[in-house]
C-alpha positions in Angstrom: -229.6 35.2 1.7 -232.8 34.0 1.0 -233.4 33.5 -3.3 -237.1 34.5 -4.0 -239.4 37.0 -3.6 -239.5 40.5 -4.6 -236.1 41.6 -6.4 -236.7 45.0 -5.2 -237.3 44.0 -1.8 -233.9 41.6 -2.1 -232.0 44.5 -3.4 -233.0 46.9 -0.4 -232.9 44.4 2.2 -228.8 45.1 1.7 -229.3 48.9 2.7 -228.7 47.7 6.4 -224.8 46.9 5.0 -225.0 50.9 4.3 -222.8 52.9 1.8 -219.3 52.6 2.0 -216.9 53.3 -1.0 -214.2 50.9 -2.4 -214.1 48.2 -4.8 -212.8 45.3 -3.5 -216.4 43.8 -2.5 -217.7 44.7 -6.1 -214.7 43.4 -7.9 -214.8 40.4 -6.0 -218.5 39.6 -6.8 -217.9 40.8 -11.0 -215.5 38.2 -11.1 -217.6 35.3 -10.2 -220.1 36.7 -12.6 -217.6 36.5 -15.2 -216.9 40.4 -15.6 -219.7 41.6 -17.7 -218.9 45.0 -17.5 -216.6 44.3 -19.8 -218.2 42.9 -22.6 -220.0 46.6 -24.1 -218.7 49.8 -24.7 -218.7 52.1 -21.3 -219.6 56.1 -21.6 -218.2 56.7 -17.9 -220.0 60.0 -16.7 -219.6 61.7 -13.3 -220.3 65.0 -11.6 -221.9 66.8 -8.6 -224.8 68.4 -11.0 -225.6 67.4 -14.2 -224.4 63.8 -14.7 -227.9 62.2 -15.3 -228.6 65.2 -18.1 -225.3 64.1 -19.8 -226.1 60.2 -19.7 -229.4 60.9 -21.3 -228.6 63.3 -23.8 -225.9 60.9 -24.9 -228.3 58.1 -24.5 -230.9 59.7 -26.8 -228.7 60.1 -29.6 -226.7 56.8 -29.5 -230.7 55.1 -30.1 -231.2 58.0 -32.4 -228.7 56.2 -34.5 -230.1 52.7 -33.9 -227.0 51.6 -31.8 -228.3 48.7 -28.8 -227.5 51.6 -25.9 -228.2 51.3 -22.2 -228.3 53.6 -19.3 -227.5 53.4 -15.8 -228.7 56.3 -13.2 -229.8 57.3 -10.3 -232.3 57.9 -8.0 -235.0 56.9 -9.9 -238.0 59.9 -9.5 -240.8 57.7 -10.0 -240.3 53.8 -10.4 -237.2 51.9 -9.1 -237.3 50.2 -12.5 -236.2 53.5 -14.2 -232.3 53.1 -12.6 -231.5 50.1 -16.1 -233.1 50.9 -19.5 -232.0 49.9 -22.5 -233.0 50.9 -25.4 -236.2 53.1 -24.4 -237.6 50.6 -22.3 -237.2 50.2 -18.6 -236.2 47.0 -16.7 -238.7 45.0 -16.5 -239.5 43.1 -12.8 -238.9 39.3 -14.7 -236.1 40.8 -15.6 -234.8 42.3 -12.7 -235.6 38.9 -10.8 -234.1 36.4 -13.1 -230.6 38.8 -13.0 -231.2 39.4 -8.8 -231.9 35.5 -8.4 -228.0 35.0 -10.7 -226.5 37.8 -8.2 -227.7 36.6 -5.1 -226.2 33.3 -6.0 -222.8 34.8 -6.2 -223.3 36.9 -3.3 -224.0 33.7 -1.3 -221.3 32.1 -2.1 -219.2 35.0 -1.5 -220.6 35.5 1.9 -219.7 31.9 2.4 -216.2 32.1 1.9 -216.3 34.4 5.1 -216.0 37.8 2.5 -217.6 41.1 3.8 -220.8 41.7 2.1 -222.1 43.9 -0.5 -223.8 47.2 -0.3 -226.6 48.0 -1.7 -225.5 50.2 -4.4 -223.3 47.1 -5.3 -225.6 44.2 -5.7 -227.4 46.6 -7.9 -225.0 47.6 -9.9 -224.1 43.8 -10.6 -227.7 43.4 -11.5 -227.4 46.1 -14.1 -224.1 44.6 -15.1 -225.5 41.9 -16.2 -228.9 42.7 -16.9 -227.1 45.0 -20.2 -224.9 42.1 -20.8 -227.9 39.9 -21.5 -229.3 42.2 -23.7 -226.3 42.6 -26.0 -225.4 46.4 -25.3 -223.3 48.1 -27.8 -222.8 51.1 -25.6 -223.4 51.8 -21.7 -224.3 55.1 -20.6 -223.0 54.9 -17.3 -223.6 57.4 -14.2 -221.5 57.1 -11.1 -223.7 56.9 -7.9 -221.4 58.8 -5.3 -217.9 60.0 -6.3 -215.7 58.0 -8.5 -212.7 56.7 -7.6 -214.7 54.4 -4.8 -218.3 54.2 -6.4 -219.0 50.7 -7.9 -219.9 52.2 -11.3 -215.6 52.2 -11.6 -214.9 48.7 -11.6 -215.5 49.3 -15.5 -211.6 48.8 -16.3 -211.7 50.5 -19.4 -214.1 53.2 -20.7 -214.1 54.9 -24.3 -214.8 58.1 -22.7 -215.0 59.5 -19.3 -216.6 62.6 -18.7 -216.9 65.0 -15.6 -220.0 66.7 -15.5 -219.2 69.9 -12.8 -217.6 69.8 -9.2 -219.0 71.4 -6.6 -219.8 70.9 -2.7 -221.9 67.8 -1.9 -221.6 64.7 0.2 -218.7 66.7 2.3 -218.7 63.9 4.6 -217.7 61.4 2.4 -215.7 63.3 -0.5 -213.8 66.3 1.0 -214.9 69.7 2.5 -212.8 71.6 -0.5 -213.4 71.5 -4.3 -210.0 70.3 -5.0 -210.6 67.2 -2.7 -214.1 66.4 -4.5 -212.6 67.0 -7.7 -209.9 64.3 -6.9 -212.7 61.9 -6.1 -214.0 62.4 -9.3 -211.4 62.3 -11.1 -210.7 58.8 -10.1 -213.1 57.4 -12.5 -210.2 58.5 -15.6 -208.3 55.5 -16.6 -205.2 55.4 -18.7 -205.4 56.9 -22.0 -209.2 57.3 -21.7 -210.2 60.9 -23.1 -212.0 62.5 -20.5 -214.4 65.5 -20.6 -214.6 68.3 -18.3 -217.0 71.0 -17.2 -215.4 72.6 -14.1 -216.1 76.1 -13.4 -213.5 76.3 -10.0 -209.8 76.6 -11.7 -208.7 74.9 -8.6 -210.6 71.9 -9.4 -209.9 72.0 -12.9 -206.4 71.8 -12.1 -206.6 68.8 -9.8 -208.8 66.5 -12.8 -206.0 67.6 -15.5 -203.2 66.7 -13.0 -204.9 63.5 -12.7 -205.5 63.4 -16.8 -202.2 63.7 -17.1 -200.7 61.4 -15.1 -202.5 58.5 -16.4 -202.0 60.1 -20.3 -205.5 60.8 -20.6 -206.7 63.4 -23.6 -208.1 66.1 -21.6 -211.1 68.4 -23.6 -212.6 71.1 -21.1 -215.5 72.5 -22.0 -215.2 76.0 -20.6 -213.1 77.0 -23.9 -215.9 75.8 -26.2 -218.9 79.0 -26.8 -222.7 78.7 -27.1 -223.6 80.9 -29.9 -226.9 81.9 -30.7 -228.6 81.0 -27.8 -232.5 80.8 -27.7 -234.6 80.3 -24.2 -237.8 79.3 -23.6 -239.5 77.5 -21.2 -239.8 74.7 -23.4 -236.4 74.1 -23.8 -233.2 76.1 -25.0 -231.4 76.5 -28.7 -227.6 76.7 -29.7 -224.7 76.4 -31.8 -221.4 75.5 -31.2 -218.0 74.7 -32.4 -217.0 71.0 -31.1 -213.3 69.8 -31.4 -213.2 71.5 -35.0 -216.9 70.2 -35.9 -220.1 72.7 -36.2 -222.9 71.8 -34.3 -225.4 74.3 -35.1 -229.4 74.5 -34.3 -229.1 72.2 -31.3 -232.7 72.1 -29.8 -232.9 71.1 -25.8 -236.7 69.6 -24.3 -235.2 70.8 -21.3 -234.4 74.6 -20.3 -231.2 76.6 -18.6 -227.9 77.8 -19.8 -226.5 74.6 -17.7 -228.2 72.1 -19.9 -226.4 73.8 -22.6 -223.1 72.9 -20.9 -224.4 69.5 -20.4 -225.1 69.1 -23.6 -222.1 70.3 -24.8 -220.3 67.7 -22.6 -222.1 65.2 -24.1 -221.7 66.4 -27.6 -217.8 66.4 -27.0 -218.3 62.7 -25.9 -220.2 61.8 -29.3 -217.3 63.5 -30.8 -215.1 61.0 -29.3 -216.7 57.9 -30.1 -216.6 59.4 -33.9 -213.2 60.2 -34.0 -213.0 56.8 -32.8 -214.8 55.3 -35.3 -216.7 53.6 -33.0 -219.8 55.9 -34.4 -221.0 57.3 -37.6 -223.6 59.9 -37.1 -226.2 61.7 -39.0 -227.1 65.8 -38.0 -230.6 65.0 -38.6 -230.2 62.2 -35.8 -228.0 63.6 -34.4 -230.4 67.0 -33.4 -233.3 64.7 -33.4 -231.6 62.6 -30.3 -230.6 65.7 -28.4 -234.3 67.1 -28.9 -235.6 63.9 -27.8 -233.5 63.4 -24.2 -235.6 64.4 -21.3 -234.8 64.3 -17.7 -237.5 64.1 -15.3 -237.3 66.6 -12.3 -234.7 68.9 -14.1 -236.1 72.1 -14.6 -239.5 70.3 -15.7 -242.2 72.8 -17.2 -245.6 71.8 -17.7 -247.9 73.6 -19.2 -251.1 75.3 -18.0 -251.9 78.0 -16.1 -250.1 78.2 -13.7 -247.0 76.9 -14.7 -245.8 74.1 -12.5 -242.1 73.4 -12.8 -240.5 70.4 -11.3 -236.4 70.8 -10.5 -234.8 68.1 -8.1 -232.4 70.9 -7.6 -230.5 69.3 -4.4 -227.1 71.0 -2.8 -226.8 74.6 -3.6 -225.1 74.4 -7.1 -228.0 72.5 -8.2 -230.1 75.4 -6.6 -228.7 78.5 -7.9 -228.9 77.0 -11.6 -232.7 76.3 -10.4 -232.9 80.0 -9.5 -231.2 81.4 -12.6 -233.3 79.3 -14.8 -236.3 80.6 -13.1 -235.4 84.4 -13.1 -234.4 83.8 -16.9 -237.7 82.5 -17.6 -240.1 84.3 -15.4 -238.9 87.8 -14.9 -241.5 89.4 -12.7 -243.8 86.4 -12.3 -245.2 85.6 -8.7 -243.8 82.2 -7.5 -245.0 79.9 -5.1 -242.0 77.9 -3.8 -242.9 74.3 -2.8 -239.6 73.4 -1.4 -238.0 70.2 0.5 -234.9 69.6 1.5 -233.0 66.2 3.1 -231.1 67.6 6.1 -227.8 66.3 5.7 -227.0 69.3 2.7 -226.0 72.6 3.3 -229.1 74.9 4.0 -228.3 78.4 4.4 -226.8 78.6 0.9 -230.1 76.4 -0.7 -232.2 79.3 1.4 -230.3 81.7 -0.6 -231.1 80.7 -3.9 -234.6 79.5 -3.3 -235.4 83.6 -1.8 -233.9 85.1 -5.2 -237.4 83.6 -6.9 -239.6 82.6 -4.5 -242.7 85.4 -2.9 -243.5 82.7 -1.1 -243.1 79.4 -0.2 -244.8 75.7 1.3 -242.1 73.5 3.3 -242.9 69.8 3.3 -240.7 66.8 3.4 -239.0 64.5 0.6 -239.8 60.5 0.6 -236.4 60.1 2.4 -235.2 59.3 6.1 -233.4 61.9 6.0 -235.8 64.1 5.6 -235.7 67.5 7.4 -238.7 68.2 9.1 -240.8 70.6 7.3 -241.0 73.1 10.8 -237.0 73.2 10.9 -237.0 74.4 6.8 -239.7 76.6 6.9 -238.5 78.5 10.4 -234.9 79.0 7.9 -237.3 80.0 4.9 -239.1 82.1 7.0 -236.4 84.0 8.0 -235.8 85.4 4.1 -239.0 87.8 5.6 -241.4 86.0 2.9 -244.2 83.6 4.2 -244.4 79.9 4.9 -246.6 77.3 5.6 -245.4 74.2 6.8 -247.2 71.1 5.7 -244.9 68.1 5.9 -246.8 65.2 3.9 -245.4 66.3 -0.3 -249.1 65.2 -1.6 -251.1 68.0 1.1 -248.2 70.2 0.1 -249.1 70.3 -3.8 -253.0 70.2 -2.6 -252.0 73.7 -0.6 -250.4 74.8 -3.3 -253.3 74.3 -5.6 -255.7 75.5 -3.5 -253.1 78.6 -3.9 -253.0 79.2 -7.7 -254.8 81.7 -8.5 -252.5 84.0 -6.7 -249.5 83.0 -8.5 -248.1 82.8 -11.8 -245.8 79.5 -11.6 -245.7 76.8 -8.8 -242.4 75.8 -8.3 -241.4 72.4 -6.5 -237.2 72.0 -5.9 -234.8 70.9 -3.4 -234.7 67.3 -3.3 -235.6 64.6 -6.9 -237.1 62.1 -3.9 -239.7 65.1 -3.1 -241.1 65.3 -6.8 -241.2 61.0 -6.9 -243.5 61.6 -3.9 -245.7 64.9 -5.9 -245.2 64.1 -9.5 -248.5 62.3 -10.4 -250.5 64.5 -8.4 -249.0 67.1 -9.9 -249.2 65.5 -13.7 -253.2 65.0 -13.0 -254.0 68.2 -11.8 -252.4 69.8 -14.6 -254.0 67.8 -16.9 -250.9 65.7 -18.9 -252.1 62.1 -17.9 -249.6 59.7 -15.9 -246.6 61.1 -14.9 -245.2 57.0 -15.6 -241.8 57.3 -17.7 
């Protein structure tokens, strides 16, 4: 493997190695870099929708209280550097190459030994390892890539809390076609008497996770039994209160809007709970509100403002789109929306379609920065079949042009289906409208 150059370019040169699931090539190459996964505080969060909401709103308030956090997600939406911050600041690419240059040593002498190499996901994930190790990281705010019980994010051995953000169909190929299969894949991520956190709406999969809870003695807090009182929407964001394992939590302010960013932040409200009760935390409400306030997601249900509203959602399987479409109608009841959608064509259309018509009067098909892309002809003949109009126009950049050329006859411009479309649209977007650099 050759030792210079780009980092980024080093890490993706292993995408030809694909994505497979497992951890023996990731345990195997942690162990020559002396574990550092083990050496901080893990917050283990995973999901089908919702997971990188969680991360940052329990990101936000561990800073808020001056604790060395960082956070692992992905995709980025913008810069590949925004996968590893800690605290506030992104990865920088000195950084990223001095920790690639350690990895790729390990790697090559792994690779020596005759061992199967590493995926992508997994050198990266090593980098990050290490990376927050460097820095001295209290607390990692860690979001599973694909699954659980095979992702490389679960070579952490022991978590303070794990937390299960929602289950529903995605990736059927590689989870399970059924909810209680996917929830099974998630659940893999709960280690023995680790308190895990869930939000699952299918009793089914519910079930399955507490089975799994169970057997390894894991506390077990669902959030389904916890109420949002007092709820306030705007576009700007949402307001709540809430009783939380026998603590109030009242005048919670969220930057970003829709009832399920209330049950994310709830999720990750039990989790701060937990490290409290622990006393691995002492927090402050004013900090406390001040850190959920501050946590903002890019591409989630992202309203700038302006006339017209543009909202960016990476809404991306169909759970993810009807929260997009009830967010909208909550919003905007009786607005005129132009729908800029795009779509990867590996997830389940029809039910996306569904969701998308319940808003849109009418819509702009183009294509996400992705190979697997679906071709902005094949969405927009299923988006024209909801009887509303399309125009296909399958570079994201001429898409939003179209769309501005459009504005006048609509009240909000609405880009969803896939976070790699709005990486591709996002600064356009950010200077028509006015805000300055869309850069995080």
């Amino acid at each position: 493997m050759t030792k210079t150059g780009n980092p980024v370019e080093q890490i993706h040169s292993f995408e030809r190695f694909g994505s497979k699931l497992g951890l023996e090539r990731i345990s195997a190459l942690m162990a020559r870099l002396g574990d550092p996964q083990d050496r901080m505080r893990v917050i283990h969060v995973a999901g089908t929708n919702g997971k990188g909401s969680v991360c940052r709103y329990i990101y936000s308030v561990l800073r808020r209280h001056g604790r060395k956090a960082g956070l692992y997600t992905s995709p980025f939406v913008v810069d590949f550097f925004e996968r590893i911050e800690f605290d506030g600041r992104c990865i920088t690419e000195e950084e990223l190459a001095e920790c690639t240059r350690e990895v790729m040593e390990q790697v090559d002498a792994t690779l020596a030994g005759g061992a199967e190499s590493p995926t992508e996901f997994e050198v990266l994930t090593a980098v990050a390892f290490l990376y927050f190790s460097k820095k001295g990281t209290e607390f990692l705010v860690l979001e599973v890539g694909l699954g659980g019980r095979g992702d490389s994010t679960n070579v952490v051995k022991r978590p303070e809390v794990c937390v299960i953000s929602s289950i529903s169909l995605d990736h059927t190929d590689r989870l399970g076609t059924t909810l209680p299969e996917i929830a099974r894949e998630k659940a893999g991520i709960i280690k023995p008497a680790c308190p895990v956190i869930i939000n699952a709406a299918d009793a089914e999969a519910a079930k399955v996770i507490a089975g799994v809870a169970y057997e390894r003695g894991a506390p077990l807090i669902d959030t389904r039994r916890i109420e949002a009182r007092g709820v306030q929407k705007s576009p700007r964001g949402y307001s709540f209160s809430a009783r939380i394992m026998g603590k109030n939590y009242s005048d919670i302010h969220l930057s970003m809007p829709g009832m399920h960013q209330v049950e994310n932040a709830i999720c990750a409200l039990c989790a701060i709970e937990l490290l409290r009760g622990k006393a691995l935390l002492t927090t402050d409400g004013d900090l406390l509100r001040a850190g959920m306030e501050d946590a903002r997601q890019p591409g989630r249900f992202e309203v700038l403002p302006g006339e017209p509203v543009v909202v960016l959602d990476g809404a991306h399987n169909p759970a993810g789109a009807e929260a997009m479409a009830e967010t909208a109608l909550e919003l905007f009841p009786g607005k005129r929306i132009l729908l800029v959608a795009g779509v990867l064509r590996d997830k389940a259309l029809s039910p996306m379609v569904e969701q998308f018509d319940r808003v849109a009067d009418a819509y702009i098909a183009t294509e996400p920065n992705n190979e697997r892309r679906l071709p902005a002809a094949e969405l927009c003949a299923a988006l024209g079949r909801t009887g509303k109009p399309c125009a296909p126009v399958a570079d994201p950049v001429r898409a939003m042009e179209e769309a501005w050329r459009r504005r006048e006859d609509f009240d909000v411009i609405l880009v969803s289906g896939s976070l790699y479309l709005l990486g591709a649209v996002r600064e356009d977007v950010y200077e028509k409208t006015g805000q300055g650099s869309a850069v995080l």
